[in-house]
N, C-alpha and C positions, 0 to 999 in steps of 0.2 A: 504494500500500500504506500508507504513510505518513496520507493524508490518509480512508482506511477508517479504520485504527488509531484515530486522533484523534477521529474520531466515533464510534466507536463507544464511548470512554472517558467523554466527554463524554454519551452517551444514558445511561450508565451513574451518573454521577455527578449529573447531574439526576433520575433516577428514583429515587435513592437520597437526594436531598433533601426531594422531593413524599412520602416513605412518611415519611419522619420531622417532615413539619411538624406544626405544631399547626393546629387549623381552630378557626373563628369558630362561640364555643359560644352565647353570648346574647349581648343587647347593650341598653343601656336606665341609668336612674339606678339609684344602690345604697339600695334598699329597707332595709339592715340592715347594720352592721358589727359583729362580737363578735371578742374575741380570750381563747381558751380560758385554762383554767392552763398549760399547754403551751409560750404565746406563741404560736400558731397565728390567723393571721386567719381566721375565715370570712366570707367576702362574698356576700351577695345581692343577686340582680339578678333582680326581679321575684319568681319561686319559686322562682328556680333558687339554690343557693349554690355559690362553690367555696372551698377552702382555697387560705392561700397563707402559705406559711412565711419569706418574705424579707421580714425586718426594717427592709431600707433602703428599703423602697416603702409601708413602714403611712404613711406622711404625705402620699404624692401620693393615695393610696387615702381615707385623711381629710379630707382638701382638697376633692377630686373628689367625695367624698357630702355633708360642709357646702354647694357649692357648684351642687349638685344637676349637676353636669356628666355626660356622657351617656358611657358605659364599655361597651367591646368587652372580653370575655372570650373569653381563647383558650387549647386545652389540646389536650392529643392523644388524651385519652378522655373525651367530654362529658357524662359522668352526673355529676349534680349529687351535691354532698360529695366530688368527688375533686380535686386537687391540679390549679389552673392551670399554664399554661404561660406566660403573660404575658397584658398586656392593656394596651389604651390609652383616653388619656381624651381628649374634644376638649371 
């Protein structure tokens, strides 16, 4: 009984991780950085742009398009102009 329970918690809490990830929206060098009146970054990647409102990442994001390095964009609803969820740079 014990060891149903446990799995069954555990399918439960993993499924309920996979609905809330973010998924790999584009991926490529950043074509374009603007950052509104707002302080709002918008970032394009290729035609695609997202917003991205965290302050503490406009300099890795800056770095990463001076340096032409290659940028995963990732969010949980991927139409371009809407609010990332994170992204990495390699």
């Amino acid at each position: 009984m014990k060891k149903t329970f446990a799995a069954a918690v555990s399918a439960v809490l993993l499924a309920s991780s996979y609905a809330h990830a973010d998924t790999l929206c584009t991926t490529g060098t950043i074509a374009k950085l603007f950052i509104d009146k707002n302080g709002v970054m918008e970032v394009t990647v290729g035609t695609l742009s997202y917003l991205n409102g965290n302050k503490d990442t406009y300099s890795l994001l800056t770095s990463a398009y001076l340096a032409s390095k290659q940028v995963y964009i990732y969010a949980p609803n991927c139409q371009p102009g809407t609010s990332m969820g994170g992204f990495a740079v390699r």
